[in-house]
N, CA, C and O of each residue as an XYZ file, in Angstrom:
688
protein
N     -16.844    -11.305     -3.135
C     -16.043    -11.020     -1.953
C     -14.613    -11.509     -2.146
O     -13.653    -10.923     -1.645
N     -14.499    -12.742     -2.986
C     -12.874    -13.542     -3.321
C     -12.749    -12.545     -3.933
O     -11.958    -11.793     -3.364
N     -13.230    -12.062     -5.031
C     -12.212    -11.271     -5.601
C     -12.292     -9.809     -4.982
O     -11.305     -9.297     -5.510
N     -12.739     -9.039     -4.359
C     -12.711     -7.867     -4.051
C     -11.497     -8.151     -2.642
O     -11.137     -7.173     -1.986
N     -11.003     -9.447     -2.333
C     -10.303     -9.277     -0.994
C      -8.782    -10.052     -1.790
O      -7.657    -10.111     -1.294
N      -9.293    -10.641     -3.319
C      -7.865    -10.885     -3.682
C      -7.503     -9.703     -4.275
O      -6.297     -9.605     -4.049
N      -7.910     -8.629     -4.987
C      -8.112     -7.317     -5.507
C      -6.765     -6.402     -4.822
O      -5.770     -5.883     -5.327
N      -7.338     -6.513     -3.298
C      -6.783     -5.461     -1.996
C      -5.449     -6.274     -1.774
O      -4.486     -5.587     -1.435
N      -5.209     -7.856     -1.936
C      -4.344     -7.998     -1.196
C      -3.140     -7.972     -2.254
O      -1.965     -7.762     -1.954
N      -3.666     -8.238     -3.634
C      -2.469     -7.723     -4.731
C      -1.872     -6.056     -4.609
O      -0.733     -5.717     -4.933
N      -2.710     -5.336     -4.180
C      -2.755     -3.665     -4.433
C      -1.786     -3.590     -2.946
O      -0.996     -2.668     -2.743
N      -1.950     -4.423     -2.236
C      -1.097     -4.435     -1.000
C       0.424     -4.339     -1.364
O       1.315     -3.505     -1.208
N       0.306     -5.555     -1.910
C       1.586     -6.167     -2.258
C       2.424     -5.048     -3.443
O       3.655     -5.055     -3.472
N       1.899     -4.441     -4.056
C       1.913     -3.226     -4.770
C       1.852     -3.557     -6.341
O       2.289     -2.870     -7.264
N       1.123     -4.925     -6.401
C       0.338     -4.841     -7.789
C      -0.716     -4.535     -8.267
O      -1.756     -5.150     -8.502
N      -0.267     -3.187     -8.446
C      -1.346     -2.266     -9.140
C      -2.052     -2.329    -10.116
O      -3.100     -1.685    -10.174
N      -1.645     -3.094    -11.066
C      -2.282     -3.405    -12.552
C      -3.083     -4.479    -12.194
O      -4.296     -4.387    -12.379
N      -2.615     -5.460    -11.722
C      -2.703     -6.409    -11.570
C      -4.379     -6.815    -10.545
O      -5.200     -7.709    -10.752
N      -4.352     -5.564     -9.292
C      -5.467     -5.826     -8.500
C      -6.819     -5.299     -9.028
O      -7.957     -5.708     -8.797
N      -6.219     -3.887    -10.098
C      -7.116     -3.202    -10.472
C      -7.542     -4.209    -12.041
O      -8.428     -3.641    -12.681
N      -7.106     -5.398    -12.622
C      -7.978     -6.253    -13.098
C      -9.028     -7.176    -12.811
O     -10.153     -7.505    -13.188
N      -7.914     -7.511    -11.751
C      -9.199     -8.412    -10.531
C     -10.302     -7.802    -10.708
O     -11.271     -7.951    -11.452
N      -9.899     -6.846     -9.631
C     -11.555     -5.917     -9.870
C     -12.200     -6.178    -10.949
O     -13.050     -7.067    -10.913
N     -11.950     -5.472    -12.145
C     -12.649     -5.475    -12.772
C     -13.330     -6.371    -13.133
O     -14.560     -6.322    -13.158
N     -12.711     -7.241    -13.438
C     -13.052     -9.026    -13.330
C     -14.105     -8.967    -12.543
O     -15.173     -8.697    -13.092
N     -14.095     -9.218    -10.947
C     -14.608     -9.637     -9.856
C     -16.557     -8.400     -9.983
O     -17.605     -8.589     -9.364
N     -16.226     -7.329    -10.994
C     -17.111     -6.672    -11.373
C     -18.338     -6.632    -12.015
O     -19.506     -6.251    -11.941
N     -16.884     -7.647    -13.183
C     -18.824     -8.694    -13.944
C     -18.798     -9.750    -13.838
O     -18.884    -10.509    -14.803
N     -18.683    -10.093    -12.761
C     -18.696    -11.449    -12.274
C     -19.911    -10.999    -11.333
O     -20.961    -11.639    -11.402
N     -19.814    -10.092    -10.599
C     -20.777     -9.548     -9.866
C     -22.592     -9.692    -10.296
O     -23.130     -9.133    -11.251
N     -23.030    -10.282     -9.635
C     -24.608    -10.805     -9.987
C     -25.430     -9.218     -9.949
O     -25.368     -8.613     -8.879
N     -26.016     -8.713    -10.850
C     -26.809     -7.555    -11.027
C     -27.669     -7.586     -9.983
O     -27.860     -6.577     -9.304
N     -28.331     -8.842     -9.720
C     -29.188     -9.376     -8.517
C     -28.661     -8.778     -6.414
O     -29.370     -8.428     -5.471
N     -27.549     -8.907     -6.525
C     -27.175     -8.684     -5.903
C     -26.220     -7.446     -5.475
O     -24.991     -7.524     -5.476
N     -27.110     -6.054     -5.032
C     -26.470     -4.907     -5.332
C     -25.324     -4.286     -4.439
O     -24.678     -3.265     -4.679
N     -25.222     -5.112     -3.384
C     -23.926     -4.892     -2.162
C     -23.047     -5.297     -2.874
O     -22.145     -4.508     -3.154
N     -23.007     -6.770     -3.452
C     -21.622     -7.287     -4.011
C     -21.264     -6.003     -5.237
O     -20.285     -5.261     -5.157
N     -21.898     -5.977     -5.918
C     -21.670     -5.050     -7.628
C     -21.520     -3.494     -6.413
O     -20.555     -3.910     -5.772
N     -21.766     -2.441     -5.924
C     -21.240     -1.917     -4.963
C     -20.160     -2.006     -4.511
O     -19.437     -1.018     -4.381
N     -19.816     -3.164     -4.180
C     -18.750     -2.967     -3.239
C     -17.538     -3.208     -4.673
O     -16.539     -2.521     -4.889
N     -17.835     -3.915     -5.154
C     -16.515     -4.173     -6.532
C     -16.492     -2.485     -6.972
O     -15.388     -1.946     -7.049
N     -17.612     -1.759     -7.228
C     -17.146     -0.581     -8.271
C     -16.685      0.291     -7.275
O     -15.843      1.058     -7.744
N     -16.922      0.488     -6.002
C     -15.812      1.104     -5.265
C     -14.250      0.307     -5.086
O     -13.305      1.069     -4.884
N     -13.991     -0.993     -5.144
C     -13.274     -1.263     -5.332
C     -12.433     -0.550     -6.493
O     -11.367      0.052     -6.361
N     -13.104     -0.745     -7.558
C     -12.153     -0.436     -8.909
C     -11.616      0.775     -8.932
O     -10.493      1.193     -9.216
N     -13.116      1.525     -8.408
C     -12.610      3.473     -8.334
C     -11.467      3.354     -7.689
O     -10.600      3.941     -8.337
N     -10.782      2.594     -6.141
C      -9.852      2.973     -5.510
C      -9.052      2.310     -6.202
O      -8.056      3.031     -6.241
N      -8.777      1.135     -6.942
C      -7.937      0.814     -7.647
C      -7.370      2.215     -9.249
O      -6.221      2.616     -9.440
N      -8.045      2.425     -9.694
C      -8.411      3.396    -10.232
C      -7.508      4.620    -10.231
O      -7.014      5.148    -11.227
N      -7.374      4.972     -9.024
C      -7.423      6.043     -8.006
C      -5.528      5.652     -7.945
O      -4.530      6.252     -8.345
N      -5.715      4.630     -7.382
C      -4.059      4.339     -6.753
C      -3.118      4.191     -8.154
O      -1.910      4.418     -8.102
N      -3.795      3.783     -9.426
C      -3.247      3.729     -9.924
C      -2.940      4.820    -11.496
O      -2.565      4.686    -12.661
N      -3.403      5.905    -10.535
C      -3.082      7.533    -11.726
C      -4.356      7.915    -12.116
O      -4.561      9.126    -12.195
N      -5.476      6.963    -12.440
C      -7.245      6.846    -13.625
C      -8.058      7.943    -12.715
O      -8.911      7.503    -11.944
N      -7.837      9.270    -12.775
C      -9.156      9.905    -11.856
C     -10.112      9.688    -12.404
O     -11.189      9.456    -11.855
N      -9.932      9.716    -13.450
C     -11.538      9.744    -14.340
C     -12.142      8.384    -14.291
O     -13.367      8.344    -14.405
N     -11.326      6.962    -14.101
C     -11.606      5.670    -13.984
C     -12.539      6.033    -12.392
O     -13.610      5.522    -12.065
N     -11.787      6.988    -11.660
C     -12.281      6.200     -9.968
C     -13.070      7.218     -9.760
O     -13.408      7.065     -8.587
N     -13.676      8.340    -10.229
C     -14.588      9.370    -10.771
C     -15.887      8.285    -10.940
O     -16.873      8.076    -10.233
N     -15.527      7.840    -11.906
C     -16.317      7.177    -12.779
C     -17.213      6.149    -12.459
O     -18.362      6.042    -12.888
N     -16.562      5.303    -11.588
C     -17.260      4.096    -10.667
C     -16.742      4.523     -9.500
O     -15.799      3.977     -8.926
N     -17.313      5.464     -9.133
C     -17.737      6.361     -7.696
C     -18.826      6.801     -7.920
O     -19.069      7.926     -7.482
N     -20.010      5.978     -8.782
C     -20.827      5.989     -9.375
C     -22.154      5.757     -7.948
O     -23.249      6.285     -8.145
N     -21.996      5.202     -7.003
C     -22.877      4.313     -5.938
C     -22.874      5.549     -5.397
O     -21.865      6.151     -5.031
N     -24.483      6.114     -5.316
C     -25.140      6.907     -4.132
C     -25.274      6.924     -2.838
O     -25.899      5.996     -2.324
N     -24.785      7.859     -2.096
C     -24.457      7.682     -1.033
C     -25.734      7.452      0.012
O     -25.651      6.876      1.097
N     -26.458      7.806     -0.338
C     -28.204      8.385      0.048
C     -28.623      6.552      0.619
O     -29.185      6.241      1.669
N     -28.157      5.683     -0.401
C     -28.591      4.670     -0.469
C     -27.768      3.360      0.403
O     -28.244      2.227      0.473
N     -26.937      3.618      0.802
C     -25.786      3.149      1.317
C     -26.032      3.436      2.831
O     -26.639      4.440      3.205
N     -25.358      2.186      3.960
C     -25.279      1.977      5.233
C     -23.898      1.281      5.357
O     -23.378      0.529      4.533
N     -23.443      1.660      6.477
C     -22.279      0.312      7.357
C     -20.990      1.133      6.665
O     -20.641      2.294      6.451
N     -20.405     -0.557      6.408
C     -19.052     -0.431      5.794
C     -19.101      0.342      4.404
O     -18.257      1.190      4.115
N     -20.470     -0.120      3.310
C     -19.949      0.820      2.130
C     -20.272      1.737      2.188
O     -19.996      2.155      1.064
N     -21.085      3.164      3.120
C     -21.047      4.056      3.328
C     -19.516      4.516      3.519
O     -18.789      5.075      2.698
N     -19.243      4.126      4.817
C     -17.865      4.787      4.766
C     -16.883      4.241      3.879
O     -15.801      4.796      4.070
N     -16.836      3.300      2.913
C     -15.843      3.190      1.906
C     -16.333      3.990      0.809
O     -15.409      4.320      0.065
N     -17.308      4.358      0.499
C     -17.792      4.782     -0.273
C     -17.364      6.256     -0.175
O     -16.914      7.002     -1.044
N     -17.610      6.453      1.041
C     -17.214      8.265      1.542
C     -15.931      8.456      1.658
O     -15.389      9.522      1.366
N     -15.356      7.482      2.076
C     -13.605      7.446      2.338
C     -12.891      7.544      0.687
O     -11.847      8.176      0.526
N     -13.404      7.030     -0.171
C     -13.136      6.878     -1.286
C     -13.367      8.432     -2.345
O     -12.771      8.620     -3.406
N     -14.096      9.132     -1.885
C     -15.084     10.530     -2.374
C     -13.972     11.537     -1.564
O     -13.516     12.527     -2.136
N     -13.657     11.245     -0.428
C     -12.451     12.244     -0.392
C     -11.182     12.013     -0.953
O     -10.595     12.919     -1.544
N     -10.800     11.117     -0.851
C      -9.421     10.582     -0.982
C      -9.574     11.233     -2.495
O      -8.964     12.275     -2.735
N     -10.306     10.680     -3.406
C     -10.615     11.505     -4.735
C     -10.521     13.058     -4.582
O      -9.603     13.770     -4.991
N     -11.663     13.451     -3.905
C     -11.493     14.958     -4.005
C      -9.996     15.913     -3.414
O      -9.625     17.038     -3.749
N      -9.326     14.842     -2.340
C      -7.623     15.370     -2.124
C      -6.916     15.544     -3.058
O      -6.272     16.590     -3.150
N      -6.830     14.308     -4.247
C      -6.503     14.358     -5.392
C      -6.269     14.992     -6.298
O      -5.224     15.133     -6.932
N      -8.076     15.777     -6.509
C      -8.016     16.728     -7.566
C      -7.480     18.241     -6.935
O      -7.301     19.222     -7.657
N      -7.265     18.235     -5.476
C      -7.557     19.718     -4.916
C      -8.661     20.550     -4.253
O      -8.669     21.735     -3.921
N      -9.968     19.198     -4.116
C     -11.456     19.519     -3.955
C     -11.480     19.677     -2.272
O     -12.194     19.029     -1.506
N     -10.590     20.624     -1.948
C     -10.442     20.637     -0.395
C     -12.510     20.366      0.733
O     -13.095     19.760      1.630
N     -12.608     21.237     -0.178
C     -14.620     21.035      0.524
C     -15.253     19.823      0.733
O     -15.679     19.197      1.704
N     -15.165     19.627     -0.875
C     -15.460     17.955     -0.957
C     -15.494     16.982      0.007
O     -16.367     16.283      0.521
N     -13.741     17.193      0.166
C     -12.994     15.872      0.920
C     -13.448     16.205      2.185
O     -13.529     15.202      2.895
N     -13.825     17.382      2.820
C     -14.555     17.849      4.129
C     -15.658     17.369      4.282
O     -16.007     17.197      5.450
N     -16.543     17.004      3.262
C     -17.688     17.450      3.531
C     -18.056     15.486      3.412
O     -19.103     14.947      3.769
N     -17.133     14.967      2.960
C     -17.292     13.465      2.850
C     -16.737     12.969      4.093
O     -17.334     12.099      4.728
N     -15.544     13.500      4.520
C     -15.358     13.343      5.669
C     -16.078     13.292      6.978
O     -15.929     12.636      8.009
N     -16.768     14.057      6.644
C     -18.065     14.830      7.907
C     -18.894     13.846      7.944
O     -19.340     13.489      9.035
N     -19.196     13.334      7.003
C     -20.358     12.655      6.456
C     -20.773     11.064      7.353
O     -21.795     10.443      7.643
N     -18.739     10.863      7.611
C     -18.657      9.254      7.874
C     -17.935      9.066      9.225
O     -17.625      7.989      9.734
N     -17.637     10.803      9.912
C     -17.115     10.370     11.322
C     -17.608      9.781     12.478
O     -16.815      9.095     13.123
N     -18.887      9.916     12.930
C     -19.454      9.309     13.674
C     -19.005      7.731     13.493
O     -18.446      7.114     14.401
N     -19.310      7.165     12.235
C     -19.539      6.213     11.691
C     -17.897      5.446     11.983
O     -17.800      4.402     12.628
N     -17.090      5.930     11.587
C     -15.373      5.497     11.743
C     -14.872      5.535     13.015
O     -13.975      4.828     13.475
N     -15.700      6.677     13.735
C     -15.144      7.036     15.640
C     -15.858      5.918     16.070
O     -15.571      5.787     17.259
N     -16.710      4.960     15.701
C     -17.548      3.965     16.180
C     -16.792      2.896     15.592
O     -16.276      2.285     16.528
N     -16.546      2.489     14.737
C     -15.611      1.552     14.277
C     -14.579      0.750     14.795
O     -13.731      1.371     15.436
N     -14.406     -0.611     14.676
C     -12.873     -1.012     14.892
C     -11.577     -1.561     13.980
O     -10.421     -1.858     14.280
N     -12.207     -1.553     12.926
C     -11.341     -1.727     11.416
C     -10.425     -0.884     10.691
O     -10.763      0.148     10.112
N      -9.109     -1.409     10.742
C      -7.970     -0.407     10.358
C      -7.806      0.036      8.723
O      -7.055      0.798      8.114
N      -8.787     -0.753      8.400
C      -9.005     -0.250      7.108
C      -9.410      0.904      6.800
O      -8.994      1.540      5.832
N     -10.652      1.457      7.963
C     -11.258      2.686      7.840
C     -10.585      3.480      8.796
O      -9.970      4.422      8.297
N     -10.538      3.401      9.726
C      -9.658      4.203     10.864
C      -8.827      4.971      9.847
O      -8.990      6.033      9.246
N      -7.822      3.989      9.878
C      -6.229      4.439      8.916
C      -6.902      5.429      7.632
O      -6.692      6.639      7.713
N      -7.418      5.091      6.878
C      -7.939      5.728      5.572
C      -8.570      7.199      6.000
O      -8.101      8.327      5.852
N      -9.814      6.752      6.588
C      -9.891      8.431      7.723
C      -8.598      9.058      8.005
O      -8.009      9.806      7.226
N      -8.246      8.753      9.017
C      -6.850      9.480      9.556
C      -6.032      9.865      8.605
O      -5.689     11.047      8.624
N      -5.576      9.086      7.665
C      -4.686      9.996      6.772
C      -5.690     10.669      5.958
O      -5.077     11.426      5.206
N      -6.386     10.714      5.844
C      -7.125     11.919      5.048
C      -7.792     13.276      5.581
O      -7.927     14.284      4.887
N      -8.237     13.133      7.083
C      -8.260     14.027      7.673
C      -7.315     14.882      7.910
O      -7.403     16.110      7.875
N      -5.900     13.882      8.286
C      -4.539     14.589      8.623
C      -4.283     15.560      7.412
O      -4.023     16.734      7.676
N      -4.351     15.060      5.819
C      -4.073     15.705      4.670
C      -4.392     16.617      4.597
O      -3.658     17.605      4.582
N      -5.809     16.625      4.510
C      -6.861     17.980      4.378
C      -6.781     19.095      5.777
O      -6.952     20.289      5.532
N      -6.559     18.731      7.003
C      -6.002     19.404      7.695
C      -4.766     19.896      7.378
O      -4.751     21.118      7.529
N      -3.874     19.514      7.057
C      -2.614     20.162      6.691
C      -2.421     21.348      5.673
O      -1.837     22.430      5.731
N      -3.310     20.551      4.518
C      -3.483     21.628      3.218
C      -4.386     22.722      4.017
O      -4.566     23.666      3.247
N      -4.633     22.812      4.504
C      -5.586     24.202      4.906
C      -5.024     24.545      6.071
O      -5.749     25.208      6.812
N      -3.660     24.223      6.558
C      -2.826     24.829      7.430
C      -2.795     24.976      8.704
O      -2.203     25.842      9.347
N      -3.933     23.465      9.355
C      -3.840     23.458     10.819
C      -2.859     22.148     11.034
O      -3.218     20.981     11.187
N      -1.253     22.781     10.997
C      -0.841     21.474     11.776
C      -0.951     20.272     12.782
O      -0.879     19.050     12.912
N      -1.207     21.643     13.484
C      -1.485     20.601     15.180
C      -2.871     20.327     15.197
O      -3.194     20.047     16.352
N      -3.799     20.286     14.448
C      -5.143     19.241     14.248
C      -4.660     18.391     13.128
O      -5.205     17.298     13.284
N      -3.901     18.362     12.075
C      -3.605     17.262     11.799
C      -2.547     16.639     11.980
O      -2.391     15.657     11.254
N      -1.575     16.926     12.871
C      -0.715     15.783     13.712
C      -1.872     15.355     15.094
O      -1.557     14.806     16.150
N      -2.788     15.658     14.808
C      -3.981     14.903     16.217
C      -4.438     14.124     15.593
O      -4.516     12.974     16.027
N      -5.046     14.559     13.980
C      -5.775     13.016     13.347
C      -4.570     12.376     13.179
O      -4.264     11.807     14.227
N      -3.847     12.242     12.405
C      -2.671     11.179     12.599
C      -2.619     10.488     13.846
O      -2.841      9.278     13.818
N      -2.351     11.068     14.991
C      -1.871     10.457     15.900
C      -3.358      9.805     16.378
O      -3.206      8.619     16.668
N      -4.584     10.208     16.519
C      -5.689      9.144     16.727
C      -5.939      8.426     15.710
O      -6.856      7.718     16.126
N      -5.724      8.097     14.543
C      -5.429      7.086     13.607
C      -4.394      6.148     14.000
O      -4.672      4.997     13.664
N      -3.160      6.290     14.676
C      -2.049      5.723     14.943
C      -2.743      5.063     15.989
O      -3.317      3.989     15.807
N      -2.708      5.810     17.357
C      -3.280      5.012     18.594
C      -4.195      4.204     18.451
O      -3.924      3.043     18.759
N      -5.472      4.476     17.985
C      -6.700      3.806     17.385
C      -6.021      2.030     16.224
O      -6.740      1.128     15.795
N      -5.266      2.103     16.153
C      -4.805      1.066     14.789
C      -4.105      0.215     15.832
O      -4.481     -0.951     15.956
N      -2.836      0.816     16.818
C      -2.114      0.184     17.328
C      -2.775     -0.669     18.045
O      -2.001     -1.606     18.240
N      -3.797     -0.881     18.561
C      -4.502     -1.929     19.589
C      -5.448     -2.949     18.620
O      -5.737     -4.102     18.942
N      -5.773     -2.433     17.649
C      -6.322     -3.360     16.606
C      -5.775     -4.046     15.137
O      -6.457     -4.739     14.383
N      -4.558     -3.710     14.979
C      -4.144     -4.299     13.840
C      -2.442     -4.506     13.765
O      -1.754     -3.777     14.480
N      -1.940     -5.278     13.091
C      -0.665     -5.276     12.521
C      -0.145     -5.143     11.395
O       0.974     -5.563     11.101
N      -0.969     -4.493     10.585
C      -1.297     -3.990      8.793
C      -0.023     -3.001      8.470
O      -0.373     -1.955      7.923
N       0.906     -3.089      8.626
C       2.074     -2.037      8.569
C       1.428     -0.909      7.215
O       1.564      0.312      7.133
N       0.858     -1.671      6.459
C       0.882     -0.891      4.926
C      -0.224     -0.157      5.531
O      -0.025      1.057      5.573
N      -1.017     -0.443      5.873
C      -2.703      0.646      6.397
C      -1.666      1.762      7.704
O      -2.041      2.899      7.989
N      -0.361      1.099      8.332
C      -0.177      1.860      9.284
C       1.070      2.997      8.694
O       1.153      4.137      9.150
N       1.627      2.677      8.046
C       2.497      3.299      7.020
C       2.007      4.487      6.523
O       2.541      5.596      6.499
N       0.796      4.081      6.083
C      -0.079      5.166      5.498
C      -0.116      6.220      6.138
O       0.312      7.256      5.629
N      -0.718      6.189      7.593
C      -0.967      7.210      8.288
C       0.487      7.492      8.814
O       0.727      8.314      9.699
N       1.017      7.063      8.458
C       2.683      7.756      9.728
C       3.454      8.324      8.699
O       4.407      9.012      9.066
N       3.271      8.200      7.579
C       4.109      9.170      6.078
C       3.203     10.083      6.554
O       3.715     10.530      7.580
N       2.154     10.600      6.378
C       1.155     12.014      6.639
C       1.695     12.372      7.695
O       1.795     13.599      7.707
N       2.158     11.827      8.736
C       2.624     12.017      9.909
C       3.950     12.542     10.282
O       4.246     13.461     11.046
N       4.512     11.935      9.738
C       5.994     12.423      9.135
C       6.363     13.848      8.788
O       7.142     14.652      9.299
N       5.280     13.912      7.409
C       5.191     15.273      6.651
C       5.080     16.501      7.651
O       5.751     17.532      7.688
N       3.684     15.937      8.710
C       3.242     16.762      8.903
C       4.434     17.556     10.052
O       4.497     18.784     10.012
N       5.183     16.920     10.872
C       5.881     17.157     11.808
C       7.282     17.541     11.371
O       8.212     17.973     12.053
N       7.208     17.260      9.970
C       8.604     18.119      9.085
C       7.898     19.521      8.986
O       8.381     20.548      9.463
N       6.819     19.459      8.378
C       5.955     20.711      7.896
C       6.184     21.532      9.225
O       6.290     22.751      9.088
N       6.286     20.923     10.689
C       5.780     21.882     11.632
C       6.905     22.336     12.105
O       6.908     23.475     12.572
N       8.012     21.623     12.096
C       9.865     21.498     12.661
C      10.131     23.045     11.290
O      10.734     24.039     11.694
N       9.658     23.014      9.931
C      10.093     23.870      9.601
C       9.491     25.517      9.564
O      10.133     26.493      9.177
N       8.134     25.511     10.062
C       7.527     26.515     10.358
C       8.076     27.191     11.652
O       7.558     28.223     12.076
């Protein structure tokens, strides 16, 4: 858990190399015995992975079945499976992972997932050309965050998608 939360808070700070060693570190450090911790590190790494150019790294240890999974690493797990599939262009994918974990995030109070949803819904809404449903996920990502967090970087996130999207719509 130290290292999967010193991991996030380097990748915050925008050391990228740097968090995505942790991880790895914090990976085999991870007790085989214990399959939440080793879970939760290799989704860690994939998103490290991920943020830092490696599709095939965050492909790769996006390895954890979803079938098998509840709670938080369900939806990090699923949040992580789109954000990937936005990536490559896997517009379905990222739908269909999405789908997978809304109940689960609309129930939620953590801006970790909120925010991560929301800008990814907003994305994939956009690329498939419904503005005004994704200036709605944005903006219920925004509202939803504003009463629970002060994370500028988780809130940043969703208000660049947000941004785009309301340039995207000012120029249509």
């Amino acid at each position: 858990t130290a290292m999967a939360n010193l991991a996030d808070c380097l990748a915050i700070a925008g050391r990228t190399e740097e968090a995505l060693a942790t991880a790895r570190s914090g990976l085999e450090l991870a007790p085989r015995y214990h399959p939440h911790s080793r879970d939760w590190m290799l989704l860690t790494v994939s998103e490290l992975s991920y943020d830092a150019g490696d599709y095939a790294g965050a492909e790769e240890h996006l390895s954890v079945a979803p079938q098998r999974l509840v709670g938080r690493l369900l939806i990090f797990r699923q949040l992580r499976e789109a954000e990937l599939a936005l990536g490559v262009g896997d517009e379905d994918r990222a739908a269909a992972s999405l789908e997978s974990v809304a109940e689960a995030v609309q129930v939620t109070e953590e801006p970790q997932w909120i925010g991560q949803y929301g800008a990814s819904q907003a994305e994939l809404l956009a690329r498939r050309g419904d503005l005004m449903g994704a200036q709605r996920a944005a903006q219920r990502a925004l509202d939803r965050m504003e009463v629970c967090t002060d994370d500028v970087i988780r809130i940043a996130r969703v208000s660049t998608i947000a941004i785009r999207v309301e340039a995207d719509r000012a120029q249509r």
